[in-house]
C-alpha positions as CSV (number, residue, x, y, z in Angstrom):
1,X,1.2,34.9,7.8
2,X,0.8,31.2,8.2
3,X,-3.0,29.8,9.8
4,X,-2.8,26.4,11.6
5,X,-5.6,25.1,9.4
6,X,-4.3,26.1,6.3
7,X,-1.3,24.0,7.2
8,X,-3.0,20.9,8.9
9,X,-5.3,20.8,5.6
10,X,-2.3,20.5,3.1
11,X,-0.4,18.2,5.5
12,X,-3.6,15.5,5.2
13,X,-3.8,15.9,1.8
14,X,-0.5,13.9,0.9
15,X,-0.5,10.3,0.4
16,X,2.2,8.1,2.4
17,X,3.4,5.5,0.3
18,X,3.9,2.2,2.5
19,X,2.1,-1.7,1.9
20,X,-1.2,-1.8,0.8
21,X,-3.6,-4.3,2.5
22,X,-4.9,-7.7,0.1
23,X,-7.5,-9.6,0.1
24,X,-7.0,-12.6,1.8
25,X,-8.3,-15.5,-1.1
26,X,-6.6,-18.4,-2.8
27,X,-5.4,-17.4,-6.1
28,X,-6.7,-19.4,-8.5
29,X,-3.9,-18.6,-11.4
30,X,-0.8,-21.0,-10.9
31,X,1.4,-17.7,-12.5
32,X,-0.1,-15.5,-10.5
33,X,0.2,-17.3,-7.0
34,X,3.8,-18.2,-7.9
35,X,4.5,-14.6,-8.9
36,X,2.6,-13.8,-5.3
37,X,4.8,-16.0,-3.1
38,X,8.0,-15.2,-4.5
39,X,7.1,-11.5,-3.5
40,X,5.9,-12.5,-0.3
41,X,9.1,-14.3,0.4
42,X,11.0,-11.6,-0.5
43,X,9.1,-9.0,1.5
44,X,7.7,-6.8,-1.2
45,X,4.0,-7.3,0.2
């Protein structure tokens, strides 16, 4: 026997994987902000 609540509860639990939000700031590193772009362009972030 299955209770809504117990089922909602473990549903919540689990993480969905997708883009994570970032800070909108320069990036100071050259490396770094190269590395960044070259995502960005690509469509990683």
């Amino acid at each position: 026997m299955v209770f809504p609540n117990q089922e909602f509860e473990s549903s919540s639990s689990q993480r969905k994987s997708g883009r994570g939000k970032i800070e909108i700031k320069r990036i100071e590193n050259t490396t770094n902000r190269q590395v960044t772009f070259c995502k960005r362009r690509n469509g990683l972030l």
